[in-house]
N, C-alpha and C positions, 0 to 999 in steps of 0.2 A: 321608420327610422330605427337605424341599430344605435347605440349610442358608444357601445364598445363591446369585443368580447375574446378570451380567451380561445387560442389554438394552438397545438403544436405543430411546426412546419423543418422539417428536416429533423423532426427527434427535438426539436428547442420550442420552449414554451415562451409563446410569446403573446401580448396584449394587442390588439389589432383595432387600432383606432385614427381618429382622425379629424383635423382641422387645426387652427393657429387662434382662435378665440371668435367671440359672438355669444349671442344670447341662450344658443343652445351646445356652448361647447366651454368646455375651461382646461384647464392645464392643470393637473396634479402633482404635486410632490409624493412621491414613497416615501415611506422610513429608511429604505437604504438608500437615500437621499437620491433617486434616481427622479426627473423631470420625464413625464409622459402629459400627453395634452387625449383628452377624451372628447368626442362629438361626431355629431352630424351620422355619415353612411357609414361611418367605421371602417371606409375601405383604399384609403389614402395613406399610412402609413404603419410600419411595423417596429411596435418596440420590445425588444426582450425582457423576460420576466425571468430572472438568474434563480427565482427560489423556488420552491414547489409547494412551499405554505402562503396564503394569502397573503399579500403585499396592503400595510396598514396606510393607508391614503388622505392628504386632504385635500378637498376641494374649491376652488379658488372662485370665490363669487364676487362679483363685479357689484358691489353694494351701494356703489352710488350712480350706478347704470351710465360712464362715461366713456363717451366712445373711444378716448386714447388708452382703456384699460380694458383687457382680456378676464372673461370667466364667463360663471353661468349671471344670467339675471334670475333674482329670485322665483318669477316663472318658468323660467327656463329649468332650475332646478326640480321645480315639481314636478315638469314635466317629462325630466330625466330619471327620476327615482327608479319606478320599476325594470328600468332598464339596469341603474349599478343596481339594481336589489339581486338582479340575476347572472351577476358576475363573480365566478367560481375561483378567480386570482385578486380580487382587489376587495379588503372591507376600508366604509369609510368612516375612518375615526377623527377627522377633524375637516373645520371651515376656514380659509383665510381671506384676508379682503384688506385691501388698500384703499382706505375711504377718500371721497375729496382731499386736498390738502387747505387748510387753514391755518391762521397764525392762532388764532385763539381755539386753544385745545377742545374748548366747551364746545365748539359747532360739530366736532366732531364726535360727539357721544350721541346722538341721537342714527347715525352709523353704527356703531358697538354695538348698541342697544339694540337694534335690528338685524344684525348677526346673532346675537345670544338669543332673540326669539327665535329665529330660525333653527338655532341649532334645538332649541327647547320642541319647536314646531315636530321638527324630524323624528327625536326622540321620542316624542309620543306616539308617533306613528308605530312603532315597533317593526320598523322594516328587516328585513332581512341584510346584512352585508353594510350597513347604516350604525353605530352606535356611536355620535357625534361626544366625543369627551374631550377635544383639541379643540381652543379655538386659538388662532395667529392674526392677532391684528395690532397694530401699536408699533407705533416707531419712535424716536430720539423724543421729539418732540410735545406726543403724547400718548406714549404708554401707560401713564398714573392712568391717565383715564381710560385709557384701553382696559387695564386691569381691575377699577372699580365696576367696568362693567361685562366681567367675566376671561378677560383674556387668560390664557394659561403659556402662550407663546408671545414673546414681545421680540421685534427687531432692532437693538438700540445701539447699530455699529456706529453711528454719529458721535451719539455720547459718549463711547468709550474710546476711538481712535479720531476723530475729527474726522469734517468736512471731507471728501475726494476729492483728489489734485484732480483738475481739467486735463 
């Protein structure tokens, strides 16, 4: 299994990847805010890569392994590594993960809490193309706690513009 990988195809550099989520595929955000999805035979779809210096990425893990939510499962991830380690367009600098949803914030810290191992996990590995410094998890709801336990990224468009009209 390829998991993804750089090519240039007409003179254009581009990331050659593939699938819509599952346990061995997730979806990335770039920093030039571009959405590319990574997995499986890498031979399903092509997304362009506009710069010529490493695109700084994070990867979107499926942390409470449910099935109406897309990314890697934290096996899945391990089993992906040497594969981004050896990708010449994308370093990965951060993890993001949309845990269960709860009304009481506290159920979902032991979520956070298993991201920032992860990221800790990786970190030590000193992988190549891996230096996890981002993590994005926390919304309206529960960001204090996302943030007690290591977030650097919070989503909190709820709290500041309300609810989405239907």
């Amino acid at each position: 299994m390829i998991l993804a990988t750089s090519h240039t195809i007409a003179g254009t550099p581009v990331l050659i990847a593939n699938g819509t989520g599952g346990p061995h595929c997730a979806s990335v955000r770039c920093t030039s805010g571009t959405n590319v999805v990574i997995g499986g035979s890498a031979t399903d779809c092509l997304y362009p890569v506009k710069t010529t210096d490493a695109e700084g990425v994070e990867l979107e893990i499926n942390i409470g392994e449910e099935k109406s939510k897309s990314g890697f499962t934290i096996e899945g991830l391990k089993k992906a590594i040497p594969y981004v380690s050896n990708l010449n367009k994308v370093t990965v600098s951060g993890l993001m993960a949309i845990p269960p949803y709860f009304e009481d914030a506290e159920k979902v810290r032991p979520y956070f809490s298993r991201l920032r191992e992860l990221q800790n996990s990786i970190n030590q590995m000193a992988v190549p193309n891996l230096k996890i410094s981002h993590l994005s998890m926390g919304m309206s709801h529960d960001y204090e706690v996302a943030v007690e336990e290591g977030a650097t990224i919070v989503r909190i468009g709820t709290a500041l513009f309300g609810r989405r009209k239907p």
